[in-house]
C-alpha positions as CSV (number, residue, x, y, z in Angstrom):
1,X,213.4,175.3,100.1
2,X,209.8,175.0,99.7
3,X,207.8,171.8,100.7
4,X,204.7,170.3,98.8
5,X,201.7,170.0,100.5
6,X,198.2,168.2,98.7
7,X,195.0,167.1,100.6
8,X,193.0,163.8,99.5
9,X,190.9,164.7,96.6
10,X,187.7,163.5,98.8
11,X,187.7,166.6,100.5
12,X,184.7,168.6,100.0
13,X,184.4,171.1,97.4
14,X,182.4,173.5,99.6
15,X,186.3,174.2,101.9
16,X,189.0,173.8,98.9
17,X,189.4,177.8,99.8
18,X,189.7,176.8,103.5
19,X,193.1,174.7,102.9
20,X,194.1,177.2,100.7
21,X,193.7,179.7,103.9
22,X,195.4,176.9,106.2
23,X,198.0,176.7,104.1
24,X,198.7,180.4,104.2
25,X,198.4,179.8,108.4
26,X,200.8,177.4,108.2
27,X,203.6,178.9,106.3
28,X,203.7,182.2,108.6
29,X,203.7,179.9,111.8
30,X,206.5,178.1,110.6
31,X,208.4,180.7,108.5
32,X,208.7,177.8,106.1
33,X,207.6,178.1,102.5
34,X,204.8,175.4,101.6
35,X,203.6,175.1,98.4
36,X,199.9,173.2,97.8
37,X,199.0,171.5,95.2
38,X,195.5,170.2,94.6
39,X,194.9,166.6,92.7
40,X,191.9,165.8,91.0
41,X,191.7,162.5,91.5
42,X,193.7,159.9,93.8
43,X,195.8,158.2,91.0
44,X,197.4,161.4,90.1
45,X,197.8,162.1,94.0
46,X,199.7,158.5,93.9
47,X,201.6,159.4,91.2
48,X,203.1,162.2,93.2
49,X,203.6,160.6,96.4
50,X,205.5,157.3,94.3
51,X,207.9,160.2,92.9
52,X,208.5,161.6,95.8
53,X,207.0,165.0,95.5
54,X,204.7,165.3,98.3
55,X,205.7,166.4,102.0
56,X,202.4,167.0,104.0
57,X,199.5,165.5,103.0
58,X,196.0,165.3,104.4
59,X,195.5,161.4,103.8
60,X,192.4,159.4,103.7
61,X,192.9,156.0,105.9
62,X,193.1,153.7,102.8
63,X,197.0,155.4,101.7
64,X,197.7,155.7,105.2
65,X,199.6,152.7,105.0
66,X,201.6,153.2,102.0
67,X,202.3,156.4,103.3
68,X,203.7,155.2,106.5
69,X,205.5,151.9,105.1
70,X,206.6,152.7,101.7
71,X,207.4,156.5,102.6
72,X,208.3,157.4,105.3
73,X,205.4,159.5,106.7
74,X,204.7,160.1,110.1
75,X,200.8,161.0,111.5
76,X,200.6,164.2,113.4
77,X,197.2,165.0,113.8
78,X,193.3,164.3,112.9
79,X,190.7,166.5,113.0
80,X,188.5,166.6,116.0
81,X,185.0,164.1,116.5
82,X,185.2,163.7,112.9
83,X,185.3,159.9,111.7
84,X,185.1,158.4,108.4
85,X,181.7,156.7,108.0
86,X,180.2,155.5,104.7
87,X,176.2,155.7,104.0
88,X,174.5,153.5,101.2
89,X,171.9,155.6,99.3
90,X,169.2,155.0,97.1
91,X,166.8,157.4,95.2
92,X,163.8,157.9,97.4
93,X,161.4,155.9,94.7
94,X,163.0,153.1,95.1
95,X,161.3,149.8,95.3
96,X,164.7,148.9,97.8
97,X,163.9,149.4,101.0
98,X,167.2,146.9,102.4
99,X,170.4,145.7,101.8
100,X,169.8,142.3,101.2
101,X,167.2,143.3,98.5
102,X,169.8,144.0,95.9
103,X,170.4,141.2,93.2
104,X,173.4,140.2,90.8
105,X,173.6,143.5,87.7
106,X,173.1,146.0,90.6
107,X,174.4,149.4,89.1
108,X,176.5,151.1,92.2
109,X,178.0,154.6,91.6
110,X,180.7,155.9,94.0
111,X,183.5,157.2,93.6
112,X,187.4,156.0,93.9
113,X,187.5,157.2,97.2
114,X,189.2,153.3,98.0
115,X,188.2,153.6,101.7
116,X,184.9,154.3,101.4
117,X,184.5,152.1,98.9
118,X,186.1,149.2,100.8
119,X,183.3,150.1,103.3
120,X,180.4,150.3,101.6
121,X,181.3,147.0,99.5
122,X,181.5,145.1,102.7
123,X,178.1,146.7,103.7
124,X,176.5,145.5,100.7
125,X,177.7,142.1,101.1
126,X,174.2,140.5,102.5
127,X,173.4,141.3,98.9
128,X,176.3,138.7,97.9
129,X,177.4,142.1,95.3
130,X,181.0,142.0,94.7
131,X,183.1,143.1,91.7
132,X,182.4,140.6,89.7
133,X,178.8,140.5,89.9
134,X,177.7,144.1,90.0
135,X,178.4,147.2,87.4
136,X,180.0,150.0,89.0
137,X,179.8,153.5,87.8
138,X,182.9,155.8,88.3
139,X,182.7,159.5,89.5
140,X,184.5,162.5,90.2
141,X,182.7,163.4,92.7
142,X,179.6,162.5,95.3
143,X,178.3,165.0,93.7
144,X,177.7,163.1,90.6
145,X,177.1,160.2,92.0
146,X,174.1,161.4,93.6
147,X,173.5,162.9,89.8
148,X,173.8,159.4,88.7
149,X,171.2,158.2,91.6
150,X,168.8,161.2,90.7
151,X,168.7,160.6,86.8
152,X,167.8,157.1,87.4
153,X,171.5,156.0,86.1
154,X,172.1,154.0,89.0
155,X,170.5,151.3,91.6
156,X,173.2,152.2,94.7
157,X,175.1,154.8,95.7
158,X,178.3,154.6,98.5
159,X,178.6,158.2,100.0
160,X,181.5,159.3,102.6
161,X,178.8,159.9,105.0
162,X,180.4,163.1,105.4
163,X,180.1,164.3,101.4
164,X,176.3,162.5,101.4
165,X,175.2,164.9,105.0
166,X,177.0,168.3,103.0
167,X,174.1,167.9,99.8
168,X,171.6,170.1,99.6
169,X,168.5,169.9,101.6
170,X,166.3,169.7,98.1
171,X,169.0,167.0,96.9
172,X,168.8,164.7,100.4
173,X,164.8,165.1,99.9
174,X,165.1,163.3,96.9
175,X,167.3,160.3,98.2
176,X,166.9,157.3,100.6
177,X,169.5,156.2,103.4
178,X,169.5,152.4,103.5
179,X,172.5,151.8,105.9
180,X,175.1,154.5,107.6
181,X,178.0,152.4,108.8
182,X,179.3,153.1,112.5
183,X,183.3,152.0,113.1
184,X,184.5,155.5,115.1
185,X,188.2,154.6,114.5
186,X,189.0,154.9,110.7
187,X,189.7,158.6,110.0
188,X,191.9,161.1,107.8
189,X,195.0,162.3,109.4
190,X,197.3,164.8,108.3
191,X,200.8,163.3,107.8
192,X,204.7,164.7,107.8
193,X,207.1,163.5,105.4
194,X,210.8,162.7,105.8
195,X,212.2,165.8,104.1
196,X,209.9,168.0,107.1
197,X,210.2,165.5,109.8
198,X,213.3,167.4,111.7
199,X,210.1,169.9,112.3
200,X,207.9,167.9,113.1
201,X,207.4,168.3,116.8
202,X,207.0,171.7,116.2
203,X,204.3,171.8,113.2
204,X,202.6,169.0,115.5
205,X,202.3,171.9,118.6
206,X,201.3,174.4,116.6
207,X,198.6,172.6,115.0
208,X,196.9,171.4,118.4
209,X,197.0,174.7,120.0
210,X,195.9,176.0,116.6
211,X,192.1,176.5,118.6
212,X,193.6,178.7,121.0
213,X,193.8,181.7,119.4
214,X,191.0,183.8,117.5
215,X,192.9,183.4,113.8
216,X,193.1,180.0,113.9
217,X,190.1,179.0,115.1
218,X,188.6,181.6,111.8
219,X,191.0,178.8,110.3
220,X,190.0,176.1,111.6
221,X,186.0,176.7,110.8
222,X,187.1,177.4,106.8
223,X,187.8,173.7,106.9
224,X,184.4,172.6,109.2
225,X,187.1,171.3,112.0
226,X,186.9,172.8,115.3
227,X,190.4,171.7,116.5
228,X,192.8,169.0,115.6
229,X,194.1,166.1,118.1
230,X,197.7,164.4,118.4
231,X,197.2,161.1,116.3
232,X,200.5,158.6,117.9
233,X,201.8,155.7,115.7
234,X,200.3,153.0,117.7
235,X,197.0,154.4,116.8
236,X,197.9,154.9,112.7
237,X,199.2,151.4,113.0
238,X,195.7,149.9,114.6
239,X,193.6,151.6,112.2
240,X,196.2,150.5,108.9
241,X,195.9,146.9,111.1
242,X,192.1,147.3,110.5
243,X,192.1,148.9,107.4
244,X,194.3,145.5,105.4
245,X,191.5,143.2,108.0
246,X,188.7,144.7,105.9
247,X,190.1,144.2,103.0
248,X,190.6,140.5,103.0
């Protein structure tokens, strides 16, 4: 039998060959086949995961919750020191030097990357900019919405800090960091479905001592992690907890 495994589409471009190597780890650790399957965009990820066709996923914090509750999934682990943050940009001519300076209309590009959305929404809130009362501008990618920042196409852009710190020198140069949010506990985690979750002990081992040998440490670094860490439910719970909170 082989299992399906997809990683959130907010991953960055620059290590899409680095799960592909994981993935190839992974199925001669466990003997197991595993079959990957990359989604362009969350909606088609959802899709999936509603019909039932996804075992191991690498999910942002937002479907963390619908993973766990409507699914079935189990966390096993998260990446090492790495947190998801969300940074609100503007292009560096900008008249916009805070927050609060933005008015009703503003144009704000992101992407529909819903937790870093959800944060950078709440960070523009001393602007009183909601849904209703700004125009967003959809992407694929942060890519293109720092595109849509550099052309002049939009007022605001919401960057997983992550995605904004991985542009180019010349492109950063060219942008201005008004806010970088700082709440340390919201974070992707790699999750084990119901179908693999008589293995999951042992996927969960490997994958902690995974920095213990030379090969998966080479691994490892394809992905920009240095190790992962044990994530237990009590902690997917608090940060699901936290993650419905913010979106009241």
């Amino acid at each position: 039998m082989t299992f399906q495994f997809t990683v959130s589409p907010d991953f960055s471009p620059d290590h899409i060959s680095g799960w592909y190597i994981f993935n190839t780890w992974l199925q001669k650790q466990t003997g197991q086949g595993i079959h990957l399957e990359m989604y362009n965009n969350f909606q088609t990820q959802r899709v999936a995961i509603e019909n039932d066709a996804v075992d191991l996923i690498y999910a942002n914090p937002f479907d963390a919750a619908m993973l766990v509750r409507n699914k079935g999934f189990s966390p096993l682990v998260k990446p090492f020191g790495v947190s998801d943050e969300a940074i609100i940009v503007v292009n560096a001519d900008s008249q916009i030097l805070d927050v609060a300076d933005f008015g009703p209309g503003t144009k704000i590009a992101s992407t529909d990357d819903p937790d870093v959305l959800l944060m950078g929404m709440i960070m523009l809130e001393p602007a009183d900019l909601n849904v209703e009362n700004s125009v967003k501008i959809g992407c694929d990618s942060y890519i293109l919405v720092a595109k849509q920042l550099l052309q002049g196409n939009s007022d605001v852009g919401i960057f997983l800090a992550e995605a904004y710190d991985n542009l180019s020198n010349m492109v950063k140069s060219r942008l201005k960091v008004l806010v970088r949010s700082e709440i340390s506990v919201i974070h992707h985690c790699l999750m084990i479905g119901p179908k693999l979750s008589p293995r999951k002990q042992e996927i969960q081992d490997l994958l902690v001592g995974m920095d213990m040998t030379d090969k998966g440490r080479e691994v490892l670094k394809s992905l920009g992690f240095s190790g992962w860490v044990k994530v237990g439910e009590e902690e997917t719970e608090f940060m699901i907890d936290l993650m419905d909170a913010l979106s009241v």
